[in-house]
N, C-alpha and C positions, 0 to 999 in steps of 0.2 A: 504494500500500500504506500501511496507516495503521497505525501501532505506538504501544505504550508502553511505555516501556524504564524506567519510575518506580518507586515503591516497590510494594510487593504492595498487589494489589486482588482480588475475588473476584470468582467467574465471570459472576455481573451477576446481577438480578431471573429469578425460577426461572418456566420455564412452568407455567399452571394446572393440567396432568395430568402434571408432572414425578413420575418415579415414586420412592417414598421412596428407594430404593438407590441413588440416583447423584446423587453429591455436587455433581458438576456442574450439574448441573440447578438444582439445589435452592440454589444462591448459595453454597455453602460449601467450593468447590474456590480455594484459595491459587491466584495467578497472579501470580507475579513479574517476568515480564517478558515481555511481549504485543508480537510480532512483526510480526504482522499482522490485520486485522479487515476480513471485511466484513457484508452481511445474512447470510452462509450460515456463515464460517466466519471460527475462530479458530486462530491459529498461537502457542505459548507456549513456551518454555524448559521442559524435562522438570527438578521439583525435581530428581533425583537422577542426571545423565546418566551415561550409561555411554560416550558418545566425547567427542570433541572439540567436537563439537555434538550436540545431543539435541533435536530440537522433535518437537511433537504437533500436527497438524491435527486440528481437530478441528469437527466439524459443532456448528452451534448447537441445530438441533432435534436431539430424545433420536433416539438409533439407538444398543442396546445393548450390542451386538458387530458385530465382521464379521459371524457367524452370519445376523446381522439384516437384512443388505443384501439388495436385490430389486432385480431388473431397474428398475422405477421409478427405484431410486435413481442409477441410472448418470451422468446427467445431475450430479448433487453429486460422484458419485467419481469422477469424470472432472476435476471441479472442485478437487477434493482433490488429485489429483496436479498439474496444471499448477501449482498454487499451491506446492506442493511443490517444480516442476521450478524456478519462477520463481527462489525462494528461493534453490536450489541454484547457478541461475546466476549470482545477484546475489554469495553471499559464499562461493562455490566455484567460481570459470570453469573451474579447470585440472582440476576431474570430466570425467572424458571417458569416453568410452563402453569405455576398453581399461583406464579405473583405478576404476568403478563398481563392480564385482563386490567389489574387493576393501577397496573405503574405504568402500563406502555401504551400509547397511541401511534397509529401509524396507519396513515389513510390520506386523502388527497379532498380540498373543496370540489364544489362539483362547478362545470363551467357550464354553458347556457346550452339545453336542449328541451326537447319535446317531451312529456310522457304522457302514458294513461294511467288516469289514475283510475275513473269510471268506465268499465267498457272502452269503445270505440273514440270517448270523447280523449283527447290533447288539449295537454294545459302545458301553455310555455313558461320556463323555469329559467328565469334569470342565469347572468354569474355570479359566484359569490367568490371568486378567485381572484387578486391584485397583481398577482405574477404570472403572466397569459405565454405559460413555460411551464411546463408539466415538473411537479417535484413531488414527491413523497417527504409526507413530514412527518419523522421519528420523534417525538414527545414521551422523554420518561420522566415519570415523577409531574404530574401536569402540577403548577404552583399558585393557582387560586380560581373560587369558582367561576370568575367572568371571564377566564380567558378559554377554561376547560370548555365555555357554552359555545367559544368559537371552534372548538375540534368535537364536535359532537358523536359519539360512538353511537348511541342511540338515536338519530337522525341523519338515514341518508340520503335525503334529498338535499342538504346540504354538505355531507363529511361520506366519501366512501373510504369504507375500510382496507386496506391491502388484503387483506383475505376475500375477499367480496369481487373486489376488480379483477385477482386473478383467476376466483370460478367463474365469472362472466365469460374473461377473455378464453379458457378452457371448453365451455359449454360452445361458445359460438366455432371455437374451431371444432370442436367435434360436430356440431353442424354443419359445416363446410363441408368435413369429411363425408357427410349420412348425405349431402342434397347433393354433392356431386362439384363442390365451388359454388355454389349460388352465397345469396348476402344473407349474413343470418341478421336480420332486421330485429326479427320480433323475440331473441334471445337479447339482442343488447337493450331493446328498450326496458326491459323489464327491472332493471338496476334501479 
């Protein structure tokens, strides 16, 4: 694992089709203290943490939201999480699988789409994400109740869980695999 624990730097040279809204991209996201780097992905301290620890993995190429992820991408968020898990071992051993529910947070805001919630009917669902740059936010020890409201475990119309997104993205590709490549539509909306 390769870190820089230095003074702030910014998110590095932006890709050619980096899209105006995400500041990330675009070289102009503050990074205070960089955890971890590889070709695929960066781990940073959250400026503002809401626990004890706050980091953000976060993919290098643009992927806008959860919303955005595809079966394709499993392969990276799969990669997201061991890196995640790694991290957790290394400067948290004593997370065990009977004190995780209740010290760990680790899920993503949700970004602006469609769902049903009645039948047939579509109701549009805001963003509630300020970094329009896909990150997973690791929260152990969340440090008081108004901030814990903004990482909601119990509400995922606005907080989805890392466990949740990757049986999605799991379900839809085995749909893939059963329809023959068609779009699994009505696996994703279901999140």
């Amino acid at each position: 694992m390769s870190a820089n624990n230095g003074s702030a730097v910014t998110s590095g040279v932006p890709p050619v089709d980096a899209p105006q809204e995400c500041s990330f991209c675009k070289g102009g996201f503050i990074i205070t203290s960089e955890l971890y780097r590889d070709e695929d992905l960066v781990v940073i301290d959250d400026r503002r943490p809401a626990g004890k620890t706050h980091w953000l993995v976060m993919p290098l190429r643009h992927i806008r939201s959860v919303e955005d992820l595809t079966p394709g991408d499993l392969p990276l968020y799969r990669k997201m999480l061991a890196v995640r898990d790694q991290l957790l071992a290394v400067h948290y051993p004593d997370l065990t699988p009977d004190t995780r529910y209740d010290r760990l947070r680790s899920g993503f805001h949700r970004g602006k789409r469609d769902v049903h919630i009645f039948g047939p009917v579509k109701f549009h669902i805001p963003d509630v994400i300020s970094v329009k740059h896909l990150h997973l936010h690791v929260i152990v020890d969340v440090d008081s109740s108004m901030k814990s409201m903004k990482y909601p475990l119990w509400n995922e119309l606005v907080f989805a869980k890392s466990e949740t997104v990757l049986k999605r993205l799991e379900d839809e590709e085995r749909a893939l695999k059963t329809t023959g490549g068609g779009k699994a539509e009505t696996v994703q909306s279901s999140l």
